[in-house]
N, C-alpha and C positions, 0 to 999 in steps of 0.2 A: 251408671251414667258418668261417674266421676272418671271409670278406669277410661270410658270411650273417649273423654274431653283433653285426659293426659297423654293416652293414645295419640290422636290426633295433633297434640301442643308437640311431643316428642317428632312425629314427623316432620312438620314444618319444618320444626328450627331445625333438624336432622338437613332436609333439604336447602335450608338456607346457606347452611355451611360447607355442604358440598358441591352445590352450582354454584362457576365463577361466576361474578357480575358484570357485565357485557353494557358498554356502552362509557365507562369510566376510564379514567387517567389511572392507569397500571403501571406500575413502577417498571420498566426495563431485567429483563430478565435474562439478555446473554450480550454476551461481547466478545468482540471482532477489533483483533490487533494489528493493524498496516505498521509492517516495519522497514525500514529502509538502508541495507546494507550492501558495503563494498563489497568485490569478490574475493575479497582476503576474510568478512565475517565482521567488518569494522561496523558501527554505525554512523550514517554521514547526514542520515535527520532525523529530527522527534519523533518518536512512536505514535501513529496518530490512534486515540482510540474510538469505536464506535460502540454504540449501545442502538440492542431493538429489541425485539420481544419473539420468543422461539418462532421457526416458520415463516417468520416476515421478510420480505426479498429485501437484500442490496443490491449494489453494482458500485463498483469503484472506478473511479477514473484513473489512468497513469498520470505518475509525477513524474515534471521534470526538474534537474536537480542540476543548478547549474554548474559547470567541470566534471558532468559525469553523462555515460550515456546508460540506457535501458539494454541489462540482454537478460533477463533472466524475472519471471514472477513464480514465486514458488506458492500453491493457492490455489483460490478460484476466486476470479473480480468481479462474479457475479454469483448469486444464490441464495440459500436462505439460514437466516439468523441458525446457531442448533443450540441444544441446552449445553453444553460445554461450551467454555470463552473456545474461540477458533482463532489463526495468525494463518498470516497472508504478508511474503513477505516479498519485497522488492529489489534486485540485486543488477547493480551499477558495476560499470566499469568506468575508472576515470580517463579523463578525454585526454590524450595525447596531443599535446601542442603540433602542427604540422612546418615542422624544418625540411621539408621536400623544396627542393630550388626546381624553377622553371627552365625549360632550353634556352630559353634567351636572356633567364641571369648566368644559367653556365657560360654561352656563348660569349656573352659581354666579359666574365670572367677570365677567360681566355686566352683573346682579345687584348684586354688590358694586360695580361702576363708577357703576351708578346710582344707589344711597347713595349715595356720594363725593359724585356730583354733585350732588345735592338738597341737602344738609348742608352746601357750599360756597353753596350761593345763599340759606339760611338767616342 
């Protein structure tokens, strides 16, 4: 009777320690690196980190990042958590000031060279 009582004490605990316990605050168990770099390899923001637990979906949103624009996510900004930390990375191009002149600042441009120049032969 005793071997049957230890028997059965051995399973339990046996089974207690191998089913997870469902329905509890579980500590995070994989992580997800967003990083955010120029197209030279610089970084131009914080690494943001994420934390979920293997299989559990994200989705990321794009950043905007002001004096740079978006050409490039190296990644996937949507899916599920895996047991290896995974990176996801975000790659910027910085925005080129626009010095393009209008027809009608060339024109006026011009224009005004061509006074100069009559006014000088006056």
């Amino acid at each position: 009777m005793k071997k049957i009582i230890l028997f059965f004490s051995f399973i339990i605990i046996l089974s207690i320690s191998i089913n997870p316990v469902y329905g509890k605050n579980l500590p995070n168990d994989s992580i997800l690196i967003i990083s955010f770099k120029d197209k030279f390899g610089q970084t131009i923001k914080e690494d943001i980190i994420l934390e979920g637990h293997i299989n559990e979906e994200y989705k990321i949103k794009e950043y905007d990042i002001k004096g740079y624009t978006l050409k490039e996510i190296i990644g996937n900004k949507s899916g599920i958590f895996l047991k290896n930390k995974s990176n996801i990375t975000y790659i910027y191009e910085p925005d080129i000031p626009s010095t393009s002149i209008t027809k009608i600042e060339l024109l006026t441009s011009i224009i005004t060279l061509i006074f100069i120049l009559i006014l000088k032969k006056c």
